[in-house]
TORKOL-4160 file (C-alpha; in steps of 0.2 Angstrom, whole numbers, padded with zeros to 4 digits, m for minus):
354
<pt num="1" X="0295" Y="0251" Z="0406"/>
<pt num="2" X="0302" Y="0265" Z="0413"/>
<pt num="3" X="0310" Y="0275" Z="0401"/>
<pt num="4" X="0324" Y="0288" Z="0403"/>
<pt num="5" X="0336" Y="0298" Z="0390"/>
<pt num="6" X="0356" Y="0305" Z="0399"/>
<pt num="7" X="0361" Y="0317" Z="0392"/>
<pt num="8" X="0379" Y="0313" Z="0390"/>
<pt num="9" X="0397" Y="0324" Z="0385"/>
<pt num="10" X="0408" Y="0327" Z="0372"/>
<pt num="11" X="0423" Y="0319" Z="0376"/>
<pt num="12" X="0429" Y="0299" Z="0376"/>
<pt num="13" X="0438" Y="0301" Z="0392"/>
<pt num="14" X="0423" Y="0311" Z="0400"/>
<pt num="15" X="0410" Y="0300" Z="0393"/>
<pt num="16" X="0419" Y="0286" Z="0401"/>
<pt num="17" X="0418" Y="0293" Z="0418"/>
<pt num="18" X="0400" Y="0297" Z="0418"/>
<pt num="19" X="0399" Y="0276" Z="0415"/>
<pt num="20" X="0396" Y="0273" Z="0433"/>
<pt num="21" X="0381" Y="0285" Z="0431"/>
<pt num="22" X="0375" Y="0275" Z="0420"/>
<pt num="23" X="0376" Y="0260" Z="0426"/>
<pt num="24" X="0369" Y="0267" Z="0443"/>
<pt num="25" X="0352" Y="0272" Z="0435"/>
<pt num="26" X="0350" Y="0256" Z="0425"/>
<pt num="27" X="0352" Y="0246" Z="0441"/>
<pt num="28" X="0339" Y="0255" Z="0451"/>
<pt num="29" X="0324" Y="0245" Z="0446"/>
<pt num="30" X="0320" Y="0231" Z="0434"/>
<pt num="31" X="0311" Y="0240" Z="0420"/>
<pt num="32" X="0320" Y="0254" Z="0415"/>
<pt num="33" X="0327" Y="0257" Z="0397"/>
<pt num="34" X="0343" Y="0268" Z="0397"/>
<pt num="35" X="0346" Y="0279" Z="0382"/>
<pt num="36" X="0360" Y="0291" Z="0379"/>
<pt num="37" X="0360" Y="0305" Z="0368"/>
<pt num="38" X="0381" Y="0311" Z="0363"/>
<pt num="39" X="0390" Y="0316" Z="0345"/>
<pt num="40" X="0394" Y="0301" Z="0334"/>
<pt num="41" X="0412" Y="0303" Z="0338"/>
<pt num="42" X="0408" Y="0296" Z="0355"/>
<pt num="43" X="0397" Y="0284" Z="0352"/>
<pt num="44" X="0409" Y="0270" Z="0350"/>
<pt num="45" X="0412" Y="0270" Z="0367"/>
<pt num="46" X="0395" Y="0266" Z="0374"/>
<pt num="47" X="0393" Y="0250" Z="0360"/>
<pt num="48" X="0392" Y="0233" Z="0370"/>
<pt num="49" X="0389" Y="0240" Z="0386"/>
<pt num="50" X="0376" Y="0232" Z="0396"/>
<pt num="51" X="0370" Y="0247" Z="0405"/>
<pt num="52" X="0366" Y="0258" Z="0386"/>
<pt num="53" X="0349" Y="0249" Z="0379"/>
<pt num="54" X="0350" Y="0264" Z="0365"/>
<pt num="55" X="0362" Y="0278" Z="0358"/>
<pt num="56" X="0357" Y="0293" Z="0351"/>
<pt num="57" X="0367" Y="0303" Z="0342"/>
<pt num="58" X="0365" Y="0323" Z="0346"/>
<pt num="59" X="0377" Y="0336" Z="0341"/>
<pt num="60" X="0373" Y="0355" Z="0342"/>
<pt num="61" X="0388" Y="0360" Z="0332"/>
<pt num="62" X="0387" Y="0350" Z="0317"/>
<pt num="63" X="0372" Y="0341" Z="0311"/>
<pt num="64" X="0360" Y="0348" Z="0321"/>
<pt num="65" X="0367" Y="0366" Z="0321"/>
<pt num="66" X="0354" Y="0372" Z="0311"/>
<pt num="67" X="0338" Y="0376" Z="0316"/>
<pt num="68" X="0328" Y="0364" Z="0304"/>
<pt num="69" X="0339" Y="0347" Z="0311"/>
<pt num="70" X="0336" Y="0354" Z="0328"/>
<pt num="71" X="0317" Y="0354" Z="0323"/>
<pt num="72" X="0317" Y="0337" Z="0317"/>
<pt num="73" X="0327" Y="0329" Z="0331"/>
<pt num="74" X="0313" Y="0336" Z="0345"/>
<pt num="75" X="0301" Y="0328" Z="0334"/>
<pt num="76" X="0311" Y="0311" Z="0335"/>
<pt num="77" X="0313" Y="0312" Z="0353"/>
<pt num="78" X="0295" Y="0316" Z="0354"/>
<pt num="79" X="0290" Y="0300" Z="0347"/>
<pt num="80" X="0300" Y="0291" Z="0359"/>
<pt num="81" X="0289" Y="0295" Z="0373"/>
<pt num="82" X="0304" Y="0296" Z="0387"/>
<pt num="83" X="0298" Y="0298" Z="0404"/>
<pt num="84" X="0312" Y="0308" Z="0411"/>
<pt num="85" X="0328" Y="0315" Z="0403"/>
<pt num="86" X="0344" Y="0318" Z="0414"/>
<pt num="87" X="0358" Y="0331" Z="0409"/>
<pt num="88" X="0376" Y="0326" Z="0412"/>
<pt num="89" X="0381" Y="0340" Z="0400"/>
<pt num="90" X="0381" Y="0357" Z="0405"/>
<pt num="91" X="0376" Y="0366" Z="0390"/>
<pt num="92" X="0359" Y="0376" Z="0391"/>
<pt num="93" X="0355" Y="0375" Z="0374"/>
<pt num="94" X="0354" Y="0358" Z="0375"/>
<pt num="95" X="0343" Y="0359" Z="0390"/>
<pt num="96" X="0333" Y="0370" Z="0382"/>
<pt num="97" X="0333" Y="0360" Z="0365"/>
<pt num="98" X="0327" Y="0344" Z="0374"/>
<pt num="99" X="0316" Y="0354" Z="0386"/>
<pt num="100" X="0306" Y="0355" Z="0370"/>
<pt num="101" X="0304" Y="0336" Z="0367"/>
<pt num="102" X="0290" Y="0335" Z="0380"/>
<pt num="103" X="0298" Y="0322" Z="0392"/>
<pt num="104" X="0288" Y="0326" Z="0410"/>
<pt num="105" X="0304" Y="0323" Z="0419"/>
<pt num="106" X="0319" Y="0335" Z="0417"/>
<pt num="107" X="0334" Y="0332" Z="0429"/>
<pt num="108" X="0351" Y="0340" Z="0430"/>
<pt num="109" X="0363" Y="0348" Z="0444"/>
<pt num="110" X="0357" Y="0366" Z="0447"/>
<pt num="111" X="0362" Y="0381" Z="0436"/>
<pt num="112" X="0355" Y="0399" Z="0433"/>
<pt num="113" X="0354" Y="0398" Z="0416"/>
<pt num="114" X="0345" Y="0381" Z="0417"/>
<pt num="115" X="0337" Y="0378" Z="0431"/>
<pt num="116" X="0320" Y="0385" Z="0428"/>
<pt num="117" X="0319" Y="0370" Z="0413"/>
<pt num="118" X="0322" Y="0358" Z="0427"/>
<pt num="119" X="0308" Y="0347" Z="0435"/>
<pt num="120" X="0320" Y="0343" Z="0449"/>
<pt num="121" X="0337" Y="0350" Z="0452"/>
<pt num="122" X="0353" Y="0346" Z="0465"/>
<pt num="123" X="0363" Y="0357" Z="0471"/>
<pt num="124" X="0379" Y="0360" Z="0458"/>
<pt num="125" X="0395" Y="0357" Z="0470"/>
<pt num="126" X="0404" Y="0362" Z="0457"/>
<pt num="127" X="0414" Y="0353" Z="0442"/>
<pt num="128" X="0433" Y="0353" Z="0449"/>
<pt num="129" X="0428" Y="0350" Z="0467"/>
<pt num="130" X="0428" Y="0330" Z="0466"/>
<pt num="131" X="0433" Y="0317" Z="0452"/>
<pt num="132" X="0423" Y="0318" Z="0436"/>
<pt num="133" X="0416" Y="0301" Z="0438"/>
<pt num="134" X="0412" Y="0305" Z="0456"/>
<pt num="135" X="0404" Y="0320" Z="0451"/>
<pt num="136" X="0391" Y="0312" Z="0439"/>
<pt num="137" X="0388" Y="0299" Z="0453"/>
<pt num="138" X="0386" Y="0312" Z="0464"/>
<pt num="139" X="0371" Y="0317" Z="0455"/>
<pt num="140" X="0360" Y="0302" Z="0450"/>
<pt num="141" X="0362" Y="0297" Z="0469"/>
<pt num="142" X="0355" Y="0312" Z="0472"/>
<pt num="143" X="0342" Y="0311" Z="0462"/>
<pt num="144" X="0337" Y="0293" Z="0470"/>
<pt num="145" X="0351" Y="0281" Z="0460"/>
<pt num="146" X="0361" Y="0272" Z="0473"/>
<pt num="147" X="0372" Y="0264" Z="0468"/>
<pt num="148" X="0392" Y="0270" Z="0471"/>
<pt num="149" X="0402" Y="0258" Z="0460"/>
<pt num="150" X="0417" Y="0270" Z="0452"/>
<pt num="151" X="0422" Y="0256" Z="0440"/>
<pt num="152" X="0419" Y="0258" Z="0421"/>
<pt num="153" X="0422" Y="0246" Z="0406"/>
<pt num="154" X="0425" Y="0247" Z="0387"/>
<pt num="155" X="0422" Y="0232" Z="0378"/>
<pt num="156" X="0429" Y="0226" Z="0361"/>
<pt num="157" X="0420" Y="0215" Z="0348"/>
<pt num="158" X="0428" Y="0199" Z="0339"/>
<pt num="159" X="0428" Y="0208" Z="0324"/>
<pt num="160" X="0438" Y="0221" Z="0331"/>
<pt num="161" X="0449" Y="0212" Z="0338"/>
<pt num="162" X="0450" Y="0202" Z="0321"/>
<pt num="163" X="0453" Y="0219" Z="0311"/>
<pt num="164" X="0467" Y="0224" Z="0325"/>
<pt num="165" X="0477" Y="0209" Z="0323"/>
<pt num="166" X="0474" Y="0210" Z="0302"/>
<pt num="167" X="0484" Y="0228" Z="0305"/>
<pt num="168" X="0497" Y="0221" Z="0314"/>
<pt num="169" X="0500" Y="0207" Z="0302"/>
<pt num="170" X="0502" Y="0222" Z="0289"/>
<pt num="171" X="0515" Y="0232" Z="0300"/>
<pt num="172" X="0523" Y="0213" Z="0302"/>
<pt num="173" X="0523" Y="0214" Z="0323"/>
<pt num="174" X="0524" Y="0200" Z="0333"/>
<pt num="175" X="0511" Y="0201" Z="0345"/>
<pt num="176" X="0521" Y="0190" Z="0354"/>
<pt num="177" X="0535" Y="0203" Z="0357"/>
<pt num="178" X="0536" Y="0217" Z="0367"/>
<pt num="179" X="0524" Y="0228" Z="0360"/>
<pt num="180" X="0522" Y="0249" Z="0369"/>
<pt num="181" X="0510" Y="0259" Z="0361"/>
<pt num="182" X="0511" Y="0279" Z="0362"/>
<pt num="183" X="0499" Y="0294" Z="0361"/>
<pt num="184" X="0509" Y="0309" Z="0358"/>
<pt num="185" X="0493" Y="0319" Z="0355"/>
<pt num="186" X="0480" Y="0329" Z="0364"/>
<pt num="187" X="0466" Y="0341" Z="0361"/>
<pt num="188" X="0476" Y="0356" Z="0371"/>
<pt num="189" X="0494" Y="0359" Z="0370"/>
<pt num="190" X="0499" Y="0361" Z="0387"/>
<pt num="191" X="0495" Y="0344" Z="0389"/>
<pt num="192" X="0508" Y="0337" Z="0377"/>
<pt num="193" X="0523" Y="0329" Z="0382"/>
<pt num="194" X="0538" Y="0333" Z="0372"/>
<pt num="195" X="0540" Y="0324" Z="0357"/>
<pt num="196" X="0559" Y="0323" Z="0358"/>
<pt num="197" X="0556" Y="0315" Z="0376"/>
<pt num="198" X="0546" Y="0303" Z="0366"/>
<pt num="199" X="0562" Y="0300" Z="0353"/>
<pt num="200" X="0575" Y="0298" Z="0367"/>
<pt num="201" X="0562" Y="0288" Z="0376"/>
<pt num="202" X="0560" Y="0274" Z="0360"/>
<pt num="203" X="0579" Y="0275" Z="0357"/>
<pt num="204" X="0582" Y="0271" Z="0378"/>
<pt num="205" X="0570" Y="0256" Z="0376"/>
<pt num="206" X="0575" Y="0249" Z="0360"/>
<pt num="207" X="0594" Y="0250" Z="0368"/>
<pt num="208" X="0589" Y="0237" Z="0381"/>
<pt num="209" X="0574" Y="0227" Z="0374"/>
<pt num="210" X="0580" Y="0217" Z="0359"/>
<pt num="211" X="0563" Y="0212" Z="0354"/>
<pt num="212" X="0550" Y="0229" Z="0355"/>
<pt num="213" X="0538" Y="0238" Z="0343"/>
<pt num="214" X="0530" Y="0255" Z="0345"/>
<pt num="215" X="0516" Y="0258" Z="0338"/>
<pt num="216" X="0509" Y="0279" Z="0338"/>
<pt num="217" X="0492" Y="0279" Z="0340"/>
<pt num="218" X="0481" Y="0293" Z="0337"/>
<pt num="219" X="0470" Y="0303" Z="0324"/>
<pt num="220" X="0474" Y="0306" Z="0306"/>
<pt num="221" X="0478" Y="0325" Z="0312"/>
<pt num="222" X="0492" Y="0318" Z="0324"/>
<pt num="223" X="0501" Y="0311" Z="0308"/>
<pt num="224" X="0512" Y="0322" Z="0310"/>
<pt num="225" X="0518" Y="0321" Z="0327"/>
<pt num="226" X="0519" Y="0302" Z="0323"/>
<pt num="227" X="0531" Y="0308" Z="0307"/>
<pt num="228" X="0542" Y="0317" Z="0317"/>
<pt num="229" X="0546" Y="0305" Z="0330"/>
<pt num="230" X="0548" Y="0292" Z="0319"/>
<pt num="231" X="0560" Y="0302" Z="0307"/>
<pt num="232" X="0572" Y="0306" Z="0323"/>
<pt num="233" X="0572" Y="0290" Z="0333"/>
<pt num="234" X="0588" Y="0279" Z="0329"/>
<pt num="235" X="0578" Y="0259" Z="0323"/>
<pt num="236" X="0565" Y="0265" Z="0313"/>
<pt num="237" X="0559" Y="0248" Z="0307"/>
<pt num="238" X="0552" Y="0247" Z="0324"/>
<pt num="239" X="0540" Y="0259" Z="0324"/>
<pt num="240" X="0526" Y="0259" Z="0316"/>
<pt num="241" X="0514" Y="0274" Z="0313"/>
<pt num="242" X="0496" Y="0269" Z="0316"/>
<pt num="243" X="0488" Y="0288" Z="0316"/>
<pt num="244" X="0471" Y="0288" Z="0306"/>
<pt num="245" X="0472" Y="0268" Z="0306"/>
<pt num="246" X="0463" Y="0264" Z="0320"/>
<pt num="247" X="0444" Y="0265" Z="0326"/>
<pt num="248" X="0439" Y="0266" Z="0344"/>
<pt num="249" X="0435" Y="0251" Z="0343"/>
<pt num="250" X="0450" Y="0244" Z="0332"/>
<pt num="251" X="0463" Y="0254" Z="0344"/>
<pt num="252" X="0455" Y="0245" Z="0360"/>
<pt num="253" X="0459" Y="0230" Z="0349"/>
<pt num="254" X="0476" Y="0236" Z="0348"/>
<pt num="255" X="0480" Y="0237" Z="0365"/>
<pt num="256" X="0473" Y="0217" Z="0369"/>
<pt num="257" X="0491" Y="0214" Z="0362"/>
<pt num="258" X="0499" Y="0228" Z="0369"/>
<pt num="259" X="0511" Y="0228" Z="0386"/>
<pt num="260" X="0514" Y="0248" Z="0389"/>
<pt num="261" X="0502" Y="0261" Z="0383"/>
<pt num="262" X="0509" Y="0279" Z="0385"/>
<pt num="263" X="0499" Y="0296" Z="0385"/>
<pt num="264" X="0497" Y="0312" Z="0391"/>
<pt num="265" X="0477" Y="0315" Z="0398"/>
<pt num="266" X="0468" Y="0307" Z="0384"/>
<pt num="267" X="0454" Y="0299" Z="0378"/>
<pt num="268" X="0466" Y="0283" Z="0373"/>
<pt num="269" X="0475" Y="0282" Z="0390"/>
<pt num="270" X="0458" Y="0282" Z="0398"/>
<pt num="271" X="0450" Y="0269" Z="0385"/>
<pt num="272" X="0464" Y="0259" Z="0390"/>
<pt num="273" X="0463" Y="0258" Z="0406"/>
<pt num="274" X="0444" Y="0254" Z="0405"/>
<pt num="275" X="0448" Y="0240" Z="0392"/>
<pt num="276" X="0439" Y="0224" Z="0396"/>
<pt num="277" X="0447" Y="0206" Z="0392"/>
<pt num="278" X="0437" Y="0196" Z="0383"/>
<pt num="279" X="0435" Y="0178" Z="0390"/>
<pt num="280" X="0441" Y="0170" Z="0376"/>
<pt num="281" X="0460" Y="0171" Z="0372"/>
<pt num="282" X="0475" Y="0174" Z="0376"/>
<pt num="283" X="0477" Y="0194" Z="0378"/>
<pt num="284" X="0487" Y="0206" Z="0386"/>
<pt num="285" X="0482" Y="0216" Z="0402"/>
<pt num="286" X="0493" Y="0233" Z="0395"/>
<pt num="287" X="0501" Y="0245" Z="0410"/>
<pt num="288" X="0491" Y="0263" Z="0405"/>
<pt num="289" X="0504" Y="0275" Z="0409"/>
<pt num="290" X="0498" Y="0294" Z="0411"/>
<pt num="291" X="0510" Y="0308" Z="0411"/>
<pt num="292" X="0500" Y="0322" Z="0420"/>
<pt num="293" X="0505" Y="0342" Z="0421"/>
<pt num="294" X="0493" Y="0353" Z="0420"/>
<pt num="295" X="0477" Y="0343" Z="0424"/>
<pt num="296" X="0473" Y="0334" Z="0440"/>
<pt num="297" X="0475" Y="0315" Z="0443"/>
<pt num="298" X="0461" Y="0319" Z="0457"/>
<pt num="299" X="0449" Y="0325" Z="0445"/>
<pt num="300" X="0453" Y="0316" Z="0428"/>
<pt num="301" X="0465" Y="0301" Z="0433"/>
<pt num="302" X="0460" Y="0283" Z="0426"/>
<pt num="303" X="0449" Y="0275" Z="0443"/>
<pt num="304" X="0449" Y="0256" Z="0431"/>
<pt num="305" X="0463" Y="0245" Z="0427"/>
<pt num="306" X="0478" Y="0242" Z="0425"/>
<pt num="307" X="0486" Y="0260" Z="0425"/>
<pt num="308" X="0500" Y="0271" Z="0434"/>
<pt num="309" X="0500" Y="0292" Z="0434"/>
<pt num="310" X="0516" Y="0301" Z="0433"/>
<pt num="311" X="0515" Y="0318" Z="0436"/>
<pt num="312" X="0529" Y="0333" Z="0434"/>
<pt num="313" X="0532" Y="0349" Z="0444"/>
<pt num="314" X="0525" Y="0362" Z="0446"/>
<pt num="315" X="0530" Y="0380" Z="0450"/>
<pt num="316" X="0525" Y="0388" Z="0467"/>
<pt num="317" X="0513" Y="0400" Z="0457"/>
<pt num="318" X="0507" Y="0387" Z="0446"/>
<pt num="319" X="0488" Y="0381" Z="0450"/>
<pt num="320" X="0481" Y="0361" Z="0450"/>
<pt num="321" X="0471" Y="0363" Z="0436"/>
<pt num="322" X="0481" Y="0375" Z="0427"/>
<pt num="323" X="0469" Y="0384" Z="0414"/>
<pt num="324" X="0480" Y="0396" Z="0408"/>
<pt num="325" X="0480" Y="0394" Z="0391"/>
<pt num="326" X="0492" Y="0405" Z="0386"/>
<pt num="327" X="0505" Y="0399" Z="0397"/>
<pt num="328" X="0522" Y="0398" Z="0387"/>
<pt num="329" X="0534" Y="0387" Z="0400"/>
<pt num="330" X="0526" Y="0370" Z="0401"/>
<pt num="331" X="0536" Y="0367" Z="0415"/>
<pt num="332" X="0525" Y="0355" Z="0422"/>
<pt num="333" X="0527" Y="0344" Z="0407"/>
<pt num="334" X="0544" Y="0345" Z="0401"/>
<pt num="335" X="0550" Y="0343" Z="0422"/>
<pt num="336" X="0545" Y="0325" Z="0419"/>
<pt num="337" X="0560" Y="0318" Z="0410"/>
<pt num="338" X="0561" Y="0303" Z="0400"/>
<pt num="339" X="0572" Y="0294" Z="0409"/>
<pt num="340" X="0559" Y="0293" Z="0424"/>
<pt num="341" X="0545" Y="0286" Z="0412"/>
<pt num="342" X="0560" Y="0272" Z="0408"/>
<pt num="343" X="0563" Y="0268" Z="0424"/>
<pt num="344" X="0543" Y="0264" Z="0425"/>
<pt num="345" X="0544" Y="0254" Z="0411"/>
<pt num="346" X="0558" Y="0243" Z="0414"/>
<pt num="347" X="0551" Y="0239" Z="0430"/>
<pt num="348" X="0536" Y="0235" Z="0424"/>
<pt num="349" X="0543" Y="0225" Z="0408"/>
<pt num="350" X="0554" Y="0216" Z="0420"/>
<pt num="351" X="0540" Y="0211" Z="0431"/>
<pt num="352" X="0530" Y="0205" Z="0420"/>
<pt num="353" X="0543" Y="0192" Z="0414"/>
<pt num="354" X="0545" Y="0187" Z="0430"/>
């Protein structure tokens, strides 16, 4: 058995895209056992897939800040006995943290700061030069992986799916109904659309659908985004907040009965696009719709599913990916007006009744 730990990301949407990694250096040969190393928060979405035989959970900045933890994990890894260790994250302290579990084999694209913990290292083409996915691709081919498959999956379990339909019963949502989840939040600003866009989009909808729910998806820290649209929008009994309710898990449970999901650049628009149907019931395939500005749909656009990017201007000075964090205009975002995500959707509602 050939053994081998990834060194994975921080992020549910990039941990995602490095799945075709994954599964790239698991199908190389016959005996090799895949583990991943990532925080806890993104554990969920490795669970059930057949190309992760273990998950660790590593975290520099919380439970194994301190020097002690940090001592204690090398010693777990030691007695694990990997036989090489591959780094999708670009962090040298974690090179350097899990240089010292004494795995022979140490892998990773080229960097100053790292390369001399490297056994073997490929020649960093940089991270916004090619889609994310393609970029940790790009290096397990490198490093003798072949395989080029860009697809990637999340799966749900029976009891999630179980617990998903519980929550709907509570809200009293006919999963039979037209049902369009939303994800006003996002881990940078620029990245948000409009919350009253998300207002006059719900009131637009529930004008020409007679028989619609919205459910707000999203963190218990996005509760009050989720407060805000629903205190403004003109049928409140149809939307329902779900903020804080909802696993990784239970939320990809969620969307099995979901027609439209709608999101900026997130983890959930990306966990729904990946979401796989299980073989057994009657489920929805839900239309993932992105709403892109300042990122790039070349570099962190959905590859799997069933999904659809809309993006908005952008000014003639403005760059594609914009980092500028303290830009103040947003244009990008706020150019791409409600009424073209409405047009999207009714096409899309009246398509799939036909």
């Amino acid at each position: 058995m050939h053994k081998i730990l990834i060194v994975n990301l921080n992020w549910v949407g990039d941990v995602l895209f490095t799945i075709p990694a994954l599964k790239a250096v698991k199908k190389a040969r016959g005996d090799i056992f895949l583990a991943v190393a990532l925080p806890g928060r993104c554990r969920r979405i490795l669970e059930f897939n057949p190309a992760v035989d273990e998950i660790i959970e590593f975290d520099e900045r919380n439970q194994h800040r301190s020097l002690i933890a940090r001592a204690r994990f090398i010693s777990e890894i030691r007695k694990k006995k990997f036989d090489k260790v591959i780094f999708f994250h670009r962090s040298s302290t974690r090179v350097i943290i899990f240089s010292f579990c004494k795995i022979p084999e140490r892998e990773g694209y080229c960097r100053s700061k790292t390369r001399l913990f490297l056994t073997k290292c490929v020649p960093d083409p940089g991270k916004d030069s090619m889609h994310k996915a393609q970029y940790f691709l790009n290096l397990v081919n490198a490093l003798g992986y072949p395989l080029k498959d860009m697809s990637y999956e999340f799966y749900v379990s029976e009891e999630e799916i179980k617990i998903a339909l519980q929550l709907l019963r509570e809200f009293e949502v006919n999963v039979e109904d037209k049902i369009i989840c939303l994800h006003p939040g996002t881990n940078w600003k620029p990245k948000m659309w409009p919350l009253n866009y998300y207002i006059q989009l719900i009131n637009a909808i529930s004008a020409e659908v007679e028989k619609v729910n919205f459910l707000i998806v999203g963190t218990r820290k996005e509760t009050e985004l989720a407060r805000t649209i629903i205190e403004n929008v003109h049928h409140r009994e149809k939307v329902f907040d779900l903020t804080g309710k909802t696993t990784l898990g239970t939320l990809g449970g969620i969307f099995l009965f979901t027609d439209v999901m709608i999101s900026g650049d997130s983890g959930p628009l990306h966990l729904c696009s990946a979401l796989q149907l299980p073989d057994k019931g009657r489920y929805k395939r839900p239309l993932a719709i992105g709403l892109y500005g300042p990122t790039s749909k070349d570099l962190t656009g959905p590859l799997s599913g069933n999904f659809l990017i809309l993006e908005g201007e952008r000014k003639n000075d403005c760059s594609l990916p914009c980092y500028n964090f303290n830009c103040q205009d947003y244009h990008c975002m706020y150019s791409l007006k409600p009424q073209i995500v409405l047009k999207t959707v009714r096409r899309y509602l009246n398509e799939y009744e036909t």
